[in-house]
Steps between C-alpha positions, in 0.01 A plus 500: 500500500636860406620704816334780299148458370462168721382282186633200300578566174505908570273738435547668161533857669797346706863622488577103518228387214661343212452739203209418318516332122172479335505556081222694298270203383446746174881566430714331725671778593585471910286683715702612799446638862508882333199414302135537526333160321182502401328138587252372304193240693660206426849615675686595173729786595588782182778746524255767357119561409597485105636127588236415715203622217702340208507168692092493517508669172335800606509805282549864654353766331 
């Protein structure tokens, strides 16, 4: 357990949390901790809104 945030694995917001690695599941690019992802309903995680309205093939006008 982490001296810290007293969990097992750490919290994300810890100073001991293992830096996150999750890719864009529109462009595999890697979405890191500096990010804001955009989550879709069934978990998907996008490193922007374009990604995340070209994956469900969603037209902005």
């Amino acid at each position: 357990m982490c001296e810290i945030c007293r969990t097992s694995p750490c919290d994300n917001r810890c100073p001991n949390a293992e830096p996150r690695k999750c890719f864009c599941s529109n462009c595999n690019l890697l979405i890191t901790d500096d990010d804001e992802p955009y989550v879709d309903g069934q978990g998907n995680e996008f490193c922007s809104l374009v990604c995340a309205l070209e994956y469900h093939n969603i037209e902005k006008e």
